[in-house]
C-alpha positions in Angstrom: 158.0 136.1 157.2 155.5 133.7 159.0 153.7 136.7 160.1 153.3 138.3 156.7 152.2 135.0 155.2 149.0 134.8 157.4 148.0 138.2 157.1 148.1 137.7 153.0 146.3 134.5 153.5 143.8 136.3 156.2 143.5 139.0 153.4 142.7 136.3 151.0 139.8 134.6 152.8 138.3 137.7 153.2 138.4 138.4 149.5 137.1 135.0 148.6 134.0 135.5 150.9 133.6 138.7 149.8 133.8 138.0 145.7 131.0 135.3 146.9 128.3 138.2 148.0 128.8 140.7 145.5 129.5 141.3 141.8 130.7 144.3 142.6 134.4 145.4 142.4 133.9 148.0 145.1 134.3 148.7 148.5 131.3 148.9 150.9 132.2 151.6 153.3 129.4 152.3 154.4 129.0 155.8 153.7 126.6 156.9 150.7 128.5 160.7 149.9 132.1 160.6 148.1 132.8 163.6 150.2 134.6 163.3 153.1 135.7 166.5 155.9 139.4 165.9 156.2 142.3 165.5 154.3 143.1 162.6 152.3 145.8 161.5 155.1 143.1 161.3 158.1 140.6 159.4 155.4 143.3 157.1 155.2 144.0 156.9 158.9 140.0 156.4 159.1 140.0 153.2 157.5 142.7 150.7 159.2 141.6 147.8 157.2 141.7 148.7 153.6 144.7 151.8 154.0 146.7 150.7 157.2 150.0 150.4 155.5 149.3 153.0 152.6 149.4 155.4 155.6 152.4 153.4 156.9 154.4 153.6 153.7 153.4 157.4 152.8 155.1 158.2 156.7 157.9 156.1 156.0 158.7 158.0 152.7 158.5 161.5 154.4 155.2 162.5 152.9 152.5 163.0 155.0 152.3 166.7 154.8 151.6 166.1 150.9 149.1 164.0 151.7 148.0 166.5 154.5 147.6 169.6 151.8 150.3 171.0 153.6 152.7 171.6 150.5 151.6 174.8 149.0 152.4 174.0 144.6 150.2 171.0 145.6 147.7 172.0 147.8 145.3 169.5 145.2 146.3 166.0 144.4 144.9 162.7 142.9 146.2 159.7 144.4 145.8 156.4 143.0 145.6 154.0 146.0 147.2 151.1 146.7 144.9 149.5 149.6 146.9 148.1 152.1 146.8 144.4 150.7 149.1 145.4 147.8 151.7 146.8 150.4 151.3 143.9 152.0 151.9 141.4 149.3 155.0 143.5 148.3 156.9 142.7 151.4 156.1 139.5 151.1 157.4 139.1 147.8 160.5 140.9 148.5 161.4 139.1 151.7 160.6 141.8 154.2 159.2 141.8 157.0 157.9 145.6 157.8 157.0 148.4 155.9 160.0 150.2 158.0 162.6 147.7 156.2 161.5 149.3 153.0 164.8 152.2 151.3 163.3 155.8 152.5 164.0 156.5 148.9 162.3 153.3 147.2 159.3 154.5 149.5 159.2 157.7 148.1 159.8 156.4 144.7 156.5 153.8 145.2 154.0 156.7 146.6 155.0 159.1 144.0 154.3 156.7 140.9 150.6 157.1 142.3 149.8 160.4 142.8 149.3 163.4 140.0 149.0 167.2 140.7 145.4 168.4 140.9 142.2 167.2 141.4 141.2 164.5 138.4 137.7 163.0 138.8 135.4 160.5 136.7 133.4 162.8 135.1 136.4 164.5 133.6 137.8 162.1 132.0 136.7 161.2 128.1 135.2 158.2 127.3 137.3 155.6 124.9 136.2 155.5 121.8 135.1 151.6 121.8 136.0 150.8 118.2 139.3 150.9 119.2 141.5 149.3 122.2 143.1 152.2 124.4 146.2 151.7 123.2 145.7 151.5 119.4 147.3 154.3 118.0 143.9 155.2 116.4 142.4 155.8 119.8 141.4 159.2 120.1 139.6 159.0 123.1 140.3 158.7 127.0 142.6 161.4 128.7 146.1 160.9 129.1 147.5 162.2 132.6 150.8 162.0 133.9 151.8 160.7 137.5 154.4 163.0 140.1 157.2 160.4 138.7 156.1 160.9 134.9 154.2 157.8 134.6 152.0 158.3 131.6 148.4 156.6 131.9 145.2 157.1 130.4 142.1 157.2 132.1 139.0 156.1 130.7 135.3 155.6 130.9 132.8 153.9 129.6 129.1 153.6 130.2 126.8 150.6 130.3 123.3 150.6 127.9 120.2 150.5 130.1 117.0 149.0 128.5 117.0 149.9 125.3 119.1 152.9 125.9 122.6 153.0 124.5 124.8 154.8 127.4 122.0 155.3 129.6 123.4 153.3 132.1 126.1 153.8 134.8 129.5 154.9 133.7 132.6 153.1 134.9 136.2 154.2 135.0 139.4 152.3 133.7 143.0 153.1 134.1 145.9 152.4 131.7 149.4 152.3 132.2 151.3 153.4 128.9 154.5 153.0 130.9 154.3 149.7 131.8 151.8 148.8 128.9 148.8 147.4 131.4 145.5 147.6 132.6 145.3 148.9 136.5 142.9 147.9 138.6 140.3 149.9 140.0 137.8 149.6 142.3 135.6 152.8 144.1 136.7 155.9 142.0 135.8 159.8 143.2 136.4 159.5 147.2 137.0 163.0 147.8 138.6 164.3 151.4 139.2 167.9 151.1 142.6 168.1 149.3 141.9 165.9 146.4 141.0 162.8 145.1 141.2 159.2 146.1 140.8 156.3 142.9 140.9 153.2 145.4 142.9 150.6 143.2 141.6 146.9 143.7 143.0 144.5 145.9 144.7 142.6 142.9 147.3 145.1 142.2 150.6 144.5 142.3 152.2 147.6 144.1 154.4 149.8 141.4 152.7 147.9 138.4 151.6 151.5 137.3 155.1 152.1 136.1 157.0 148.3 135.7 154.5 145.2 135.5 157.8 143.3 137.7 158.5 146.3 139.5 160.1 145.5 143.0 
């Protein structure tokens, strides 16, 4: 456990300096294009620091060749991804000290709740209709989408004024959990490898709070 406890508090330094640069909620890769030559597995396995143990736990569970766009009735997927830090903070909070001591089938269980069949980007998803919060039952706007576990989210945008312009500003997406009645953190939306989509969650969210806010 001593291990895990100063990787989380190495993982927390480095998101303290970096809140302290930027106002930004999103990941500086580096790279300009959201498109990326490979599949969404070797993107993952191209980024040790923010996806080392998403890869870990997507091996553990027996999945790589979904995430490979090896399986042929999903050769298109949209994964939401935990970054590594949420993996992290899991086994912490459950007492564990590897991604390895995780149940093969919990694993599973934990990837699936993230991923949806087909490719879902920003731009086609509705925008909320702001006179109403996304889960008032008068909300008519946002798309609702379904994870590979039935978790049933909405996904959202919603676009910034710019001068006098009303919209004309940059759009932003937002992800709700109707299952487990929250808000999910995002941060870079529309990385696309070749078999899909990656929304990179933020490094606040609690692993399998897309389906149970206390899930362990």
């Amino acid at each position: 456990m001593k291990y895990i406890y100063k990787l989380l508090i190495s993982f927390l330094f480095t998101g303290i300096f970096a809140s302290c640069e930027t106002k930004q909620d999103v990941w500086d890769t580096g790279i300009a294009s959201p498109y990326h030559d490979c599949s969404i597995m070797e993107y993952l396995r191209g980024d040790k620091y923010n996806w080392e143990l998403t890869e870990e736990l997507i091996e553990h569970a027996g999945l790589t060749e979904l995430f490979e766009g090896q399986v042929d009735t999903l050769s298109e997927i949209t994964f939401w991804g935990f970054p590594s830090y949420s993996v992290l903070r899991y086994l912490y909070d459950c007492g564990l000290e590897s991604v390895s001591q995780i149940d093969k089938d919990k694993a599973k269980e934990i990837v699936l709740m993230h991923v949806m069949k087909g490719k879902v980007l920003q731009e086609d998803v509705a925008p909320r209709d702001e006179e109403y919060y996304i889960y008032d039952k008068e909300q008519t706007g946002g798309t609702d989408l379904y994870t590979l576990t039935d978790v049933h989210l909405n996904a959202y945008t919603e676009t910034d004024d710019y001068m006098f312009v009303p919209d004309g500003g940059a759009s932003h997406l937002f992800l709700y959990s109707f299952t487990s009645k929250s808000m999910i953190p995002l941060s870079s939306p529309n990385i696309q490898p070749l078999n899909g989509v990656v929304h990179a969650l933020n490094y606040t969210y609690k692993l399998g709070a897309i389906q149970n806010r206390n899930y362990k």
